[in-house]
C-alpha positions, -999 to +999 in steps of 0.1 A: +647-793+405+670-815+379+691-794+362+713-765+376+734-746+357+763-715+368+768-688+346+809-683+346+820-648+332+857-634+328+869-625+365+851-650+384+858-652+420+871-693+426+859-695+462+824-685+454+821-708+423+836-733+442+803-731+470+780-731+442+795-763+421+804-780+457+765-778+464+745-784+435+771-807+413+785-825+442+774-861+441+759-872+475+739-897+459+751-927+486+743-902+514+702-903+498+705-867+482+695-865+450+721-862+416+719-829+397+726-826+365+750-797+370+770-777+343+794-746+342+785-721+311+802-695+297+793-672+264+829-682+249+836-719+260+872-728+272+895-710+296+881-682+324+900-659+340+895-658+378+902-632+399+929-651+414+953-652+383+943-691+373+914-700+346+888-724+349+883-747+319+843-741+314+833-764+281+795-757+279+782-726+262+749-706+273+725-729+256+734-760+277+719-738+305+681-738+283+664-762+300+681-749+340+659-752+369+682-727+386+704-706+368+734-695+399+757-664+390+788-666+403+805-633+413+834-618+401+846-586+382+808-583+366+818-556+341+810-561+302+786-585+304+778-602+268+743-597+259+737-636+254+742-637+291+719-614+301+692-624+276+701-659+294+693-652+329+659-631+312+648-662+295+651-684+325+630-666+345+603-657+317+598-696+312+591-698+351+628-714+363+652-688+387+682-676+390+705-670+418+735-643+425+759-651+453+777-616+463+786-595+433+768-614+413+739-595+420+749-570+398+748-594+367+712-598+379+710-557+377+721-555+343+694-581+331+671-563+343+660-587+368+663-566+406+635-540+387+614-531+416+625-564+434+642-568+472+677-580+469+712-583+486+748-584+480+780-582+495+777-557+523+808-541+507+788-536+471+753-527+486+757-492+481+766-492+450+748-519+441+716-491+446+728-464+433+736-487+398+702-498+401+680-475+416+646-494+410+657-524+432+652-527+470+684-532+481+690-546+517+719-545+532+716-564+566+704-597+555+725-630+545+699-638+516+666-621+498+643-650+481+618-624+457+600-646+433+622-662+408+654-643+413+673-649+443+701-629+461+730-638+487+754-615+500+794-633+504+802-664+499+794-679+533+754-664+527+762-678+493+761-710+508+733-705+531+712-694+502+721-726+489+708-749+516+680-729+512+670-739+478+680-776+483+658-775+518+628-757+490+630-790+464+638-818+484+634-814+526+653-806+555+667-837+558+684-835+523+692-801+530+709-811+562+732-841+548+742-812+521+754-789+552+768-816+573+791-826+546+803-797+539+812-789+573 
């Protein structure tokens, strides 16, 4: 893994992105852990609303995410996804790379089509809904994290970050994984 990108739509929740850009764009390098090339993208570059009033200045649009390893969904409102988005997180995973969904970003995952027939989680708050909106996934709701295939699923923010050490102890060892966790302790 090289290249991590986060998809960043209107209504995104800070905390959550914060986890995800803390972990994979965070340079640990004198600590032994490999750089990332790591990049926010958005369908409409510049200013995101959050859902905490403030926007996040996101310069990249969806095709500096083309060549992503990982492809990470940050949650947030999750409603009115644009199409280039979707078709985003569909072409990452048809070329063999994943994608990953911390909380209600799950549901962005849904609306690609990507939880079809595939075991998933989200926010104990949203798994109920997050079945009934698609009923063809296998929606669990008492685990921090699903790993199914190339998609990936978290439920809040702290699994968010469990998930996380997860992948990084996948690419490059538990030792990596484990300067990643102690820093951020």
């Amino acid at each position: 893994m090289k290249n991590v990108a986060c998809l960043v739509l209107p209504g995104v929740a800070p905390f959550e992105l914060g986890v995800i850009c803390d972990i994979f764009g965070g340079d640990r390098s004198d600590m032994g852990v490999p750089r990332l090339n790591f990049t926010l993208v958005t369908p409409q570059p510049g200013l995101v609303p959050t859902t905490l009033g403030f926007p996040v200045g996101v310069a990249d649009g969806l095709d500096a995410a083309s060549d992503s390893d990982l492809v990470c969904v940050a949650p947030g409102l999750c409603e009115n996804i644009p199409e280039p988005a979707l078709e985003l997180l569909r072409s990452t995973v048809a070329r063999g790379a994943r994608v990953m969904s911390v909380c209600s970003g799950a549901f962005v995952l849904g609306e690609a089509g990507l939880l079809d027939g595939r075991n998933c989680t989200t926010h104990w708050l949203h798994t109920d809904e997050l079945a009934q909106r698609f009923p063809s996934a296998c929606v669990d709701p008492m685990v921090l994290y699903v790993e199914d295939g190339p998609v990936l699923t978290s439920a809040g923010a702290a699994a968010g970050l469990d998930l996380s050490l997860h992948i990084m102890r996948q690419e490059f060892g538990d030792a990596v994984a484990g300067v990643v966790a102690r820093r951020m302790v």
